[in-house]
C-alpha positions in Angstrom: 48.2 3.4 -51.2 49.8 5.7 -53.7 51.9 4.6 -57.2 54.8 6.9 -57.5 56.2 7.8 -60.9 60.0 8.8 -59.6 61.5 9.2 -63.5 60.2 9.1 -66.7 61.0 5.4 -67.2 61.2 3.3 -63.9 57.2 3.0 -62.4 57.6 2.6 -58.6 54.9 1.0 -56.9 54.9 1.9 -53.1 52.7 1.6 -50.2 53.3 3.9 -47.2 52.6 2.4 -44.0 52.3 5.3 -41.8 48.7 6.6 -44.1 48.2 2.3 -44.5 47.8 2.3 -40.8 44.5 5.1 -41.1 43.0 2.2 -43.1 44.4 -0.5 -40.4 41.8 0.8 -37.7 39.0 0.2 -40.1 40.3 -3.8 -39.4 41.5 -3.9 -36.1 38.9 -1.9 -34.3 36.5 -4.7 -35.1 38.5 -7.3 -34.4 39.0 -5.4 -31.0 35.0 -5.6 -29.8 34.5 -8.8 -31.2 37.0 -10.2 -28.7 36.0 -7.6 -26.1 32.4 -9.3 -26.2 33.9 -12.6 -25.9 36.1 -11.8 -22.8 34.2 -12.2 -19.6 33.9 -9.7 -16.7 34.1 -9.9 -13.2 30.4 -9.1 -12.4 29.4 -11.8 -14.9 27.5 -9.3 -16.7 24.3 -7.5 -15.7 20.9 -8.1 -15.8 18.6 -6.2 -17.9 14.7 -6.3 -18.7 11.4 -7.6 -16.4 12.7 -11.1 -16.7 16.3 -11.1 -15.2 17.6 -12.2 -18.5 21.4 -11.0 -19.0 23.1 -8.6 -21.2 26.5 -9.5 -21.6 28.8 -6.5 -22.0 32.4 -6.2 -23.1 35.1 -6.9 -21.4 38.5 -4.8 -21.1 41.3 -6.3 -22.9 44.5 -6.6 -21.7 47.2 -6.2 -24.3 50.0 -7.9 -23.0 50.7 -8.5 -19.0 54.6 -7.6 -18.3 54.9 -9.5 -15.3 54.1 -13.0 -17.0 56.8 -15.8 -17.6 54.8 -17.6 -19.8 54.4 -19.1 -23.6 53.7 -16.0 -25.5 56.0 -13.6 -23.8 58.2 -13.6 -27.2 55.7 -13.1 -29.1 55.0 -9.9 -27.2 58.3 -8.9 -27.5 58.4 -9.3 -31.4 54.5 -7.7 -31.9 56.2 -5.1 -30.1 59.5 -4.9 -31.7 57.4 -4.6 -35.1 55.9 -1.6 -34.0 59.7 0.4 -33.8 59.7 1.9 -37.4 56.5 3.5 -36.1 57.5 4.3 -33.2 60.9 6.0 -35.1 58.8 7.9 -36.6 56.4 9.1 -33.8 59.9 10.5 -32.3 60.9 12.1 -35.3 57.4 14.0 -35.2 56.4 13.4 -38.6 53.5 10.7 -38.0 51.3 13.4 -37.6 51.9 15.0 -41.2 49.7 12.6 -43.2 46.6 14.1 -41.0 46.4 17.0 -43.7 45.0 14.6 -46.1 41.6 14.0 -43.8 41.4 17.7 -42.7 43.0 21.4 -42.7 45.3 21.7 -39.8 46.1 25.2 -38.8 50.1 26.4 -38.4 51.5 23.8 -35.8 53.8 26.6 -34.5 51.5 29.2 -33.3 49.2 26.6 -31.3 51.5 24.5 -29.3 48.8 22.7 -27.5 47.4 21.5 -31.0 50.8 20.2 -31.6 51.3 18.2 -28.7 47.5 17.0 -29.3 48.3 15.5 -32.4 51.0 13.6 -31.2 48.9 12.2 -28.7 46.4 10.9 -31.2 49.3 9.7 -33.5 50.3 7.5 -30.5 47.2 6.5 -29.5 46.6 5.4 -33.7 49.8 3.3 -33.2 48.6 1.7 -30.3 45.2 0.7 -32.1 46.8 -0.8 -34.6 49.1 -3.2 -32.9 46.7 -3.5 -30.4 45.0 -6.8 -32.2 48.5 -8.6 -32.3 48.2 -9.0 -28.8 45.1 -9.7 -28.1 44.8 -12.2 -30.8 47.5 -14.0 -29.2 46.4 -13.1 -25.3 42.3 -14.3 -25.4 41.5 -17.4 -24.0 39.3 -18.0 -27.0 41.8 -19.3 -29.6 39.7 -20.5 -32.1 38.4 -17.0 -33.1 41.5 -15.0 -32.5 44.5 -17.0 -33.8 42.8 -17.2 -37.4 42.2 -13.0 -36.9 45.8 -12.8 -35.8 46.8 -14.9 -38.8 45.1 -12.9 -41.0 45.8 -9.3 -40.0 49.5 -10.1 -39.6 49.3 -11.2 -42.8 47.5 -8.2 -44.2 50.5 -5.9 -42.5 53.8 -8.1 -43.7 52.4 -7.6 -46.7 52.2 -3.9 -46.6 55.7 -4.1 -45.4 57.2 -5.7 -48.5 55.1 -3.4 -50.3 56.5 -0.3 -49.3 60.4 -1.4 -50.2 60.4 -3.8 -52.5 58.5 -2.2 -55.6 61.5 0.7 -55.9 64.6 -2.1 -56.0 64.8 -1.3 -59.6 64.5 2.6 -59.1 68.3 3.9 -59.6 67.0 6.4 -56.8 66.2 4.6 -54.3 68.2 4.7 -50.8 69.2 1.7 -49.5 69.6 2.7 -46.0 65.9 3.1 -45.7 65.5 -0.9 -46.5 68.6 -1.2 -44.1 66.0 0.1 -41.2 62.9 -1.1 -42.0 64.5 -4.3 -42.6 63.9 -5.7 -39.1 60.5 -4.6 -38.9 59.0 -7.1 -41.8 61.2 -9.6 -40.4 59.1 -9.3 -37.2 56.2 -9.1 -39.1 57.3 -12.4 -40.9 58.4 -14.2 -37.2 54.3 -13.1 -36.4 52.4 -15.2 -39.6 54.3 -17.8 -38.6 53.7 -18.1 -35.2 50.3 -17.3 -35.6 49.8 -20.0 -38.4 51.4 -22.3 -36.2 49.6 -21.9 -33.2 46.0 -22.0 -35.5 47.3 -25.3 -36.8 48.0 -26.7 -33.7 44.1 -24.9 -32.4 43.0 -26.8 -35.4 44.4 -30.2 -34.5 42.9 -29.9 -31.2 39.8 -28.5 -32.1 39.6 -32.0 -34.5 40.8 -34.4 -31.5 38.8 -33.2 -28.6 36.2 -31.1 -29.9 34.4 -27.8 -28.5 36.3 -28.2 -25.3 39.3 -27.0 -27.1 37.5 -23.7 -28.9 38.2 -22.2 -25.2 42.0 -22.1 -24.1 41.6 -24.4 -20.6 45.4 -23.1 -19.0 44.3 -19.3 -19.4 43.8 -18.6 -15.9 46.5 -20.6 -14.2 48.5 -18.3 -12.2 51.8 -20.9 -12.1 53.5 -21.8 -15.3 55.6 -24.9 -15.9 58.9 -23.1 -14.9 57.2 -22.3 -11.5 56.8 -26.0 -10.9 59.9 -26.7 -12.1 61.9 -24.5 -9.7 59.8 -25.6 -6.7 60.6 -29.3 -7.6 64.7 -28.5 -7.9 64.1 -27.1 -4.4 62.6 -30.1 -2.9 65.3 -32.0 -4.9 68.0 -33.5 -2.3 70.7 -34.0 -4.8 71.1 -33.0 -8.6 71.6 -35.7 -11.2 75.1 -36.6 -12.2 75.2 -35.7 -16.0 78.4 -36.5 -17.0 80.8 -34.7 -18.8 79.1 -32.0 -20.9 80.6 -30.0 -24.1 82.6 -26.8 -23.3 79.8 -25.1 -25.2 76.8 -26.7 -23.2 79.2 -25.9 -19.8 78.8 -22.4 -20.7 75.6 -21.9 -21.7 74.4 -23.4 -18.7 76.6 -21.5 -16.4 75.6 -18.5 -17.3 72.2 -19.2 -18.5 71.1 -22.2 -16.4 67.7 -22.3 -18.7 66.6 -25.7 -17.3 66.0 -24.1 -13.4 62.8 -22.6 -13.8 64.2 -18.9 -13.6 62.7 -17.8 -17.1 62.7 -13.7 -18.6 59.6 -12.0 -18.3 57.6 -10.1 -20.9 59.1 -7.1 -19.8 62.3 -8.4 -20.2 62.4 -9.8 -23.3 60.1 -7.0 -24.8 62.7 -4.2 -23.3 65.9 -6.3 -24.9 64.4 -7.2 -28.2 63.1 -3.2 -29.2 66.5 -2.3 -27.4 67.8 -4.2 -29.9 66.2 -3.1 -33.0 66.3 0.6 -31.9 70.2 -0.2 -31.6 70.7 -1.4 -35.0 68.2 1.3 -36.3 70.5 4.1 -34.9 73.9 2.1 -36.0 72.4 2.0 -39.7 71.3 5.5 -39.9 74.2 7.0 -38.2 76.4 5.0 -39.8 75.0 5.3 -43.4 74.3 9.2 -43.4 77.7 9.5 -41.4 79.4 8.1 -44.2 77.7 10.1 -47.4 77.9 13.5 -45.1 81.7 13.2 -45.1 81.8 11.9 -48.4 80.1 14.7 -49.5 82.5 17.0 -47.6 85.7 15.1 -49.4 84.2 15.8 -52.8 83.4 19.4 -52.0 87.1 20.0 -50.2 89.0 18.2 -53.0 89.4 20.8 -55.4 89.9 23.3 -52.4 92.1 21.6 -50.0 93.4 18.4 -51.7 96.1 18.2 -48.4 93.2 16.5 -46.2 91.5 14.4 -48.8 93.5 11.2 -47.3 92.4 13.3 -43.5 88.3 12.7 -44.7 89.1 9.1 -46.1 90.6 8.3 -42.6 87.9 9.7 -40.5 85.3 8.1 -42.7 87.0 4.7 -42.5 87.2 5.4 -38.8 83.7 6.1 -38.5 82.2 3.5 -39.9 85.0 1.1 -38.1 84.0 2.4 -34.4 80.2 2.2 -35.7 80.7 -1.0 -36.1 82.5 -2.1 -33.0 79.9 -0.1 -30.7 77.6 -1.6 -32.4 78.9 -5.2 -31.5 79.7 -4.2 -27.9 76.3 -3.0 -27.2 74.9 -6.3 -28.5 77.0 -7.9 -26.4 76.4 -5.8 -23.4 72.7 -6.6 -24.3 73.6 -10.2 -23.4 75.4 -9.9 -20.7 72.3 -7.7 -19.0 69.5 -10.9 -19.7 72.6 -12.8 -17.7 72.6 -10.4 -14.7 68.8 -10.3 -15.0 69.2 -14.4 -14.6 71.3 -13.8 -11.8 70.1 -11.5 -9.5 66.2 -12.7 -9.9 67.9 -16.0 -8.9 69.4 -14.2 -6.3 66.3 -12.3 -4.7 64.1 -16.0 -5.0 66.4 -17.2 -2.4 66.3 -13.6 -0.4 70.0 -12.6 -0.8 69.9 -8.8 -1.7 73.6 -8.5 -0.4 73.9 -7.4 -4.2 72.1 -4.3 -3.5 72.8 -0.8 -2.5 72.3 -0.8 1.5 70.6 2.6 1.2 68.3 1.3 -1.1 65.2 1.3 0.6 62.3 3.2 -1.8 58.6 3.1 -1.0 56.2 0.7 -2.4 55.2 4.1 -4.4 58.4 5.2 -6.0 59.4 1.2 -6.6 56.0 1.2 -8.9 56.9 4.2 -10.3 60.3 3.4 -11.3 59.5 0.0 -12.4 57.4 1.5 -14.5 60.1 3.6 -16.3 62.3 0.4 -16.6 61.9 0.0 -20.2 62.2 3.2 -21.6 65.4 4.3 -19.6 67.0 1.1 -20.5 66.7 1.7 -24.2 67.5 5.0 -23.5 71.1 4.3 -21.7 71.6 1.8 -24.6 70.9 4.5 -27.3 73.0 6.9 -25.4 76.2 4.2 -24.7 76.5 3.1 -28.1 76.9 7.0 -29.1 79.5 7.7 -26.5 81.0 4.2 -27.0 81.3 5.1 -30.8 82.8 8.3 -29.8 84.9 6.8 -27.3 86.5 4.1 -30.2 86.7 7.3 -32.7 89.1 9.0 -30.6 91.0 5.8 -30.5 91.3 5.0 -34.1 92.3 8.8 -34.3 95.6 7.8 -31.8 96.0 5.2 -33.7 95.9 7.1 -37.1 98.2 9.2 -35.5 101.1 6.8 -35.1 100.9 5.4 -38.4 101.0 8.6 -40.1 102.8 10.9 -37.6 105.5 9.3 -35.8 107.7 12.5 -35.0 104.7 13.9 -33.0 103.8 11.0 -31.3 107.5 10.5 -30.3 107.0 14.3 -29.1 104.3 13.4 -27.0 106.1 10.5 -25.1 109.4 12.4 -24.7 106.7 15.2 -22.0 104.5 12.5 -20.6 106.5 9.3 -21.0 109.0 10.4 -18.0 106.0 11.1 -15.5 104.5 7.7 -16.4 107.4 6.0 -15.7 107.9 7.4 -12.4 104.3 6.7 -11.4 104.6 2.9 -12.7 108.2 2.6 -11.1 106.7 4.0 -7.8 103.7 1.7 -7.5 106.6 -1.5 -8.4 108.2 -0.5 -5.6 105.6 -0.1 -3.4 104.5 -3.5 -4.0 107.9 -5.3 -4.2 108.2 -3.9 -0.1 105.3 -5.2 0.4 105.9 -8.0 -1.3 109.5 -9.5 -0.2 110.4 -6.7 2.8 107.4 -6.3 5.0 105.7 -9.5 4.7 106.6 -12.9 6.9 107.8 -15.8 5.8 105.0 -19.0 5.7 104.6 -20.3 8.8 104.0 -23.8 7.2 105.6 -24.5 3.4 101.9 -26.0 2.7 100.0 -22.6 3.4 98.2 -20.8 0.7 99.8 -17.0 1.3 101.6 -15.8 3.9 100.2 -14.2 7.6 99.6 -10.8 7.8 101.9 -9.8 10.1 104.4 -7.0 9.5 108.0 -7.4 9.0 111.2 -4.8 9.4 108.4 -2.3 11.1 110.8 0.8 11.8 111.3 0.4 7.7 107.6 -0.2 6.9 106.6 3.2 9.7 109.6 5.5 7.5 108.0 4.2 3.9 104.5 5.1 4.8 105.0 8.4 6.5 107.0 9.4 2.9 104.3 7.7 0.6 101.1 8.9 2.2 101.5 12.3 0.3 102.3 10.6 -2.8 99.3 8.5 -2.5 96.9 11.1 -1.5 98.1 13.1 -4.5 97.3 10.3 -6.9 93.6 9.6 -5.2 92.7 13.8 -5.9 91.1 11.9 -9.4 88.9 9.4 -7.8 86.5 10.4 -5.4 86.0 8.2 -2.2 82.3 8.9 -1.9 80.9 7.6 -5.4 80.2 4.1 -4.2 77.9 6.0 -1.6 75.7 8.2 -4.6 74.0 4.5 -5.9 70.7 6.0 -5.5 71.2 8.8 -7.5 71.4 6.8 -10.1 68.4 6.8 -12.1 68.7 3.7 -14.8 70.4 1.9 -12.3 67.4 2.3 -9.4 65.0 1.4 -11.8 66.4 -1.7 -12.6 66.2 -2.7 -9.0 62.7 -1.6 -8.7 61.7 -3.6 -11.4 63.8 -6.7 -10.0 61.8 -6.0 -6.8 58.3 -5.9 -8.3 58.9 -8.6 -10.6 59.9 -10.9 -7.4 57.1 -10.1 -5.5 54.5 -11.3 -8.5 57.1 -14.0 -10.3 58.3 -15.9 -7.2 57.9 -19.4 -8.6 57.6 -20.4 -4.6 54.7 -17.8 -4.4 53.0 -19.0 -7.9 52.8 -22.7 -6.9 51.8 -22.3 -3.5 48.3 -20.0 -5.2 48.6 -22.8 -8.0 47.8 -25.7 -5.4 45.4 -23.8 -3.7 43.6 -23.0 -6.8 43.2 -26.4 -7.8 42.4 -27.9 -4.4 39.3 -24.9 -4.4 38.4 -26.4 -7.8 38.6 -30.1 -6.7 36.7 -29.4 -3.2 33.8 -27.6 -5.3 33.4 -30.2 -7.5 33.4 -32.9 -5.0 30.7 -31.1 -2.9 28.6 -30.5 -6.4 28.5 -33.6 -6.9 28.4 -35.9 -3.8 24.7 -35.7 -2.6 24.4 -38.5 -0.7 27.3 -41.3 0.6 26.1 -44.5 0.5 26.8 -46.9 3.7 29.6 -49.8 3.7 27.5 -52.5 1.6 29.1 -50.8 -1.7 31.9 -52.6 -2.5 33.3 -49.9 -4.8 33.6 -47.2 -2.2 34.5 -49.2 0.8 38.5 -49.4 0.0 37.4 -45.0 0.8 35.7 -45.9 4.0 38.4 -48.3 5.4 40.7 -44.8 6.0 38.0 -43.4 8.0 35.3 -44.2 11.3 32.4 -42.2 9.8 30.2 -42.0 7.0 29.3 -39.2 4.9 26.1 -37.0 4.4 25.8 -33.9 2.1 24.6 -32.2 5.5 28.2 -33.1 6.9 29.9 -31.5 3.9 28.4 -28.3 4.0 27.5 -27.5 7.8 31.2 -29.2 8.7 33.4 -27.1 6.5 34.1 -23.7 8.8 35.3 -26.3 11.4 37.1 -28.5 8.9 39.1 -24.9 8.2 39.5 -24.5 11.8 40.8 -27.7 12.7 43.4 -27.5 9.6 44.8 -23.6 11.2 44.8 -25.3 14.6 46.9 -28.6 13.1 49.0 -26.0 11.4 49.5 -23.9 14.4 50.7 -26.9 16.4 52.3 -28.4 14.2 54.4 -24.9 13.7 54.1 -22.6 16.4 56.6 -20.3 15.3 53.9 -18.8 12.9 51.1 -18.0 15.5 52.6 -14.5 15.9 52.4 -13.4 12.0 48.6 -14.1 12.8 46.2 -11.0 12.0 44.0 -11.6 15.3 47.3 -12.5 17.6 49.2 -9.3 16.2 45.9 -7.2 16.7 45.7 -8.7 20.7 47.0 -7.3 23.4 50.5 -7.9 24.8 49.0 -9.9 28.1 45.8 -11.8 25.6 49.4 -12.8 23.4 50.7 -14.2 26.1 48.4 -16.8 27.1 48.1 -17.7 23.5 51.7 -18.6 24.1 51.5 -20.4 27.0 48.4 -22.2 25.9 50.3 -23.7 22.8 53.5 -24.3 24.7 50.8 -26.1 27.5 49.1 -28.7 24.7 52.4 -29.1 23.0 54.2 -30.6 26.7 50.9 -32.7 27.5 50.9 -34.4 24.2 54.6 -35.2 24.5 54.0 -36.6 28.0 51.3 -38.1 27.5 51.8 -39.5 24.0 50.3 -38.0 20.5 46.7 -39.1 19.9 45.6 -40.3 16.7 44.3 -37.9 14.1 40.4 -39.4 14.4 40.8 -38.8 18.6 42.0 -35.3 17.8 38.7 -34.6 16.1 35.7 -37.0 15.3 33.5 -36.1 12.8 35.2 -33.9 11.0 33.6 -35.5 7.6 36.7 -34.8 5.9 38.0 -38.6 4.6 41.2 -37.1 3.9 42.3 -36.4 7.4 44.2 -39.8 7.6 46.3 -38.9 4.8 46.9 -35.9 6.1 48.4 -37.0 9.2 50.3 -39.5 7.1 51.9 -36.9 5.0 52.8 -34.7 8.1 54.3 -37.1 10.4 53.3 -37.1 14.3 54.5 -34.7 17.3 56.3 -37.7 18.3 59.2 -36.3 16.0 61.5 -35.2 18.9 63.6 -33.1 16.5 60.7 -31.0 15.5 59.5 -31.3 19.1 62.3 -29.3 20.5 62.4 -27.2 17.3 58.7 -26.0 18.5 59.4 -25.9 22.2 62.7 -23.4 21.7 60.7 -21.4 19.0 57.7 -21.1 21.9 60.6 -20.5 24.1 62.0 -17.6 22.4 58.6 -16.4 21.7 57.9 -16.2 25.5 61.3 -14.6 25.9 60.6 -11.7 24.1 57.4 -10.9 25.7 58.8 -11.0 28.9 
């Protein structure tokens, strides 16, 4: 903290936040190993001492997990977007300066290594210090770290208004730097209160159910509610008529379509929101030292040159003008990309990548890699557009300057191109009015759309192509023929597809809920076999509606000694059930082409005999399988009497037995 006197009358009270954040690590590295301690690792800890007793180590934190779709991926995105003023001034190189204050730091310039050192450790400081926001709001223990997230956000949005607001007053102070850090204590502000609304609602729970809630119960679940949700709009036969909807609810569901299950991930939102604070960052500062450069220029020129005072009014107005319209395209343009991002994930869950570059084919490698880089080059291309687009819309309201205030010239202009253009525009009107009303057919019927494409007046349609096939060659020398062939050279543009491609392969809702059900049938199995011990026999009334499904008892010998054949019967049901799978089998692909073979036959044997001969009944199938769900299962599956899927399975055995002939 410092108090800076900046004239003789006005006392400014600041607090920097780049030598506040030495003092951060003093708070956040504690908060760090406490949660560390309480997270759990995968070797359940170690045992230490002559007694077995066990030490339990710290766990690694995870700050924030860029694949997820779930709850708190916003609140990643704004713990991260907080972090941009630093992160401004990590690029600018000047984090490191406030190191001279702890210790003497040689001459930057003649060690370069030392240089490049200390921005490591600046980087490395940044991280520590936003590295509790996240794993306040990541641990499963959210009765210890919502309150510590609370507080230490607290502590920091404080420093924030801190750092601005004691020099209002101060007839010195800049504006534009308010301007900037403006979005970074509004982040800071979004993070108290969603971490004092999330230890509110810990606190309710905690009240209502007790210790059970100190310990978050949905922290390992691998599929989120969105997951389910697109699964069950899958399985849905027909979508519910709504009605007429408002224009505005039409359009946000067309191009959003929020209530399908497709939802951003943290990597997505994380990437658009800093892309969108860096953006307005840039606009401000380029905008605002823009203007008082050539401001500064027009006072200095007046007395000189007072012949292009109105030329420096102009190009200031301009500049802030096309500032501001880049500005509002790139914001735009950062909508329309979380629309695409909707669209082609949709896209890839059902397996259409008709979208995508044929040559696109990168290894598993190079796809990680350039996921990786997704982020940064996004915000990079963003950066980089709005200062061409700016550019671009500068040179415009030049042109347009130009006709206002210089007519003559512009008419000059016109009177050498103006004749070319019009040739070129009358030329491709003719073009297309032959096409049009000489060479085409008449309808065949009045009632069809357009016409057949059939030629007309041929001799006439051979004479006009031989003349214009030098005139159109000459107007294709500017546009190359080969660019839609360079996709892959493309850097921003194959990362984005590489992160669409890892994304799908860990965010496939299909994928998520399939390991969701299995998860919870593991759980549900182990805690029926904990604790069934013994199965009574059919004088208990309470369990005999259980034993009416099935023709055996049970017996905690039968659960246990049962359960590798219980797994074998289910891959043999499956098999039968759909033989087209046997050959993605790890022990059938690993088997000879004559072992594979008879595999084949075998199937296609048992599957014939039972439809001659009639399906048996589940308990025939296999007796004492001590599984009293087998019934059920049969019932949920249907019977190979189904002749549809019957000759489904015999033309898939078929065609199997086809190929290795």
């Amino acid at each position: 903290m410092a108090a800076n006197i900046t004239n003789s009358t006005v006392y400014c009270f600041t607090v920097d936040t780049v030598s506040f954040s030495d003092y951060a690590l003093i708070v956040a590295i504690p908060i760090l190993l406490l949660l560390s301690f309480l997270e759990s690792r995968g070797d359940g800890g170690r045992r230490s001492g002559s007694g077995g007793s066990r030490c339990r180590r710290p766990g690694l934190l995870v700050p924030v997990n860029f694949l997820d779709t779930g709850r708190n991926r916003w609140a990643y995105a704004i713990t991260l977007g907080a972090s941009t003023n630093m992160c401004v001034t990590l690029f600018n190189g000047s984090f490191g300066d406030h190191f001279d204050k702890w210790f003497k730091l040689p001459d930057n310039d003649s060690k370069p290594w030392l240089q490049q050192l200390i921005a490591l450790v600046s980087a490395m400081e940044v991280g520590l210090v936003y590295f509790p926001f996240l794993a306040c709001l990541k641990t499963r223990y959210r009765m210890v770290g919502l309150p510590l997230g609370l507080c230490y956000s607290i502590m920091w949005f404080v420093v924030y208004v801190l750092e601005h607001m004691g020099c209002l007053n101060n007839p010195s102070f800049v504006s534009a730097e308010l301007e900037i850090t403006l979005p970074g204590a509004i982040c800071h502000l979004i993070l108290v209160v969603k971490f004092a609304e999330l230890s509110v609602s810990c606190c309710k729970n905690f009240w209502t159910k007790g210790c059970r809630s100190v310990v978050d119960d949905d922290f390992d679940k691998v599929a989120g509610d969105s997951d389910f949700r697109y699964v069950r709009r899958l399985f849905a036969k027909t979508r519910p008529d709504t009605g007429p909807v408002p224009w505005y609810k039409w359009y946000f569901r067309k191009y959003t379509r929020a209530e399908d299950g497709v939802r951003f991930s943290a990597r997505m939102t994380t990437t658009m929101v800093v892309s969108f604070l860096c953006l307005y960052s840039l606009a401000v500062l380029e905008m605002e030292n823009g203007a008082v450069l050539i401001e500064y220029i027009r006072q200095q020129s007046k007395p000189i040159a007072p012949r292009i005072d109105h030329l420096l009014y102009a190009f200031k107005v301009s500049w802030i003008v096309s500032g501001v319209a880049a500005l509002l395209i790139h914001i735009a343009y950062i909508l329309v990309i979380m629309v695409n991002y909707r669209k082609h994930m949709r896209a890839l869950y059902r397996g259409d990548v008709s979208w995508m570059p044929s040559s696109f084919q990168p290894s598993t490698a190079n796809s990680i890699y350039s996921g990786m880089k997704y982020s940064g080059t996004q915000i990079a291309f963003i950066l980089w557009g709005f200062i061409v687009q700016q550019a671009t819309l500068l040179f415009i309201c030049a042109i347009i300057y130009g006709l206002v205030s210089y007519p003559n010239f512009i008419v000059r202009i016109l009177q050498y191109i103006g004749p070319t253009l019009g040739v070129t525009a009358a030329t491709l009107a003719v073009q297309m009015s032959l096409s049009a009303f000489v060479f085409s057919h008449d309808k065949i019927n009045p009632s069809d759309e357009d016409r057949p494409l059939a030629i007309d007046n041929r001799k006439l349609y051979h004479v006009t192509s031989y003349f214009l096939f030098f005139f159109n060659v000459m107007a294709r020398i500017d546009r190359s023929v080969l660019m839609p062939g360079f996709e892959n050279w493309d850097v921003g543009f194959r990362s984005y597809l590489d992160m669409l491609r890892i994304e799908v392969c860990h965010n496939h809702p299909v994928l998520l809920v399939f390991c969701q059900r299995l998860l919870n049938a593991a759980k549900r199995k182990h805690r029926e076999m904990l604790e069934i011990k013994t199965w009574p026999g059919d004088e208990d009334p309470q369990l005999r509606p259980l034993l009416v499904d099935v023709d055996f008892t049970f017996k905690s010998s039968d659960v246990f000694a049962n359960k590798r054949s219980k797994f074998k019967w289910l891959v043999l049901y499956t098999v039968l059930r759909n033989p087209t799978v046997v050959g993605s089998r790890k022990h059938v692909i690993s088997m000879e082409e004559v072992e594979r073979d008879h595999v084949y036959r075998f199937l296609a044997e048992r599957l014939f005999v039972a439809k001659a001969k009639g399906e048996p009944s589940m308990n025939e199938l296999y007796q004492g399988a001590g599984n009293f769900r087998v019934k059920s299962l049969d019932r949920s599956y249907g019977t190979f009497g189904d002749t549809e899927m019957y000759n489904k399975a015999r033309a898939g055995l078929q065609r199997s037995l086809s190929l290795q002939t």
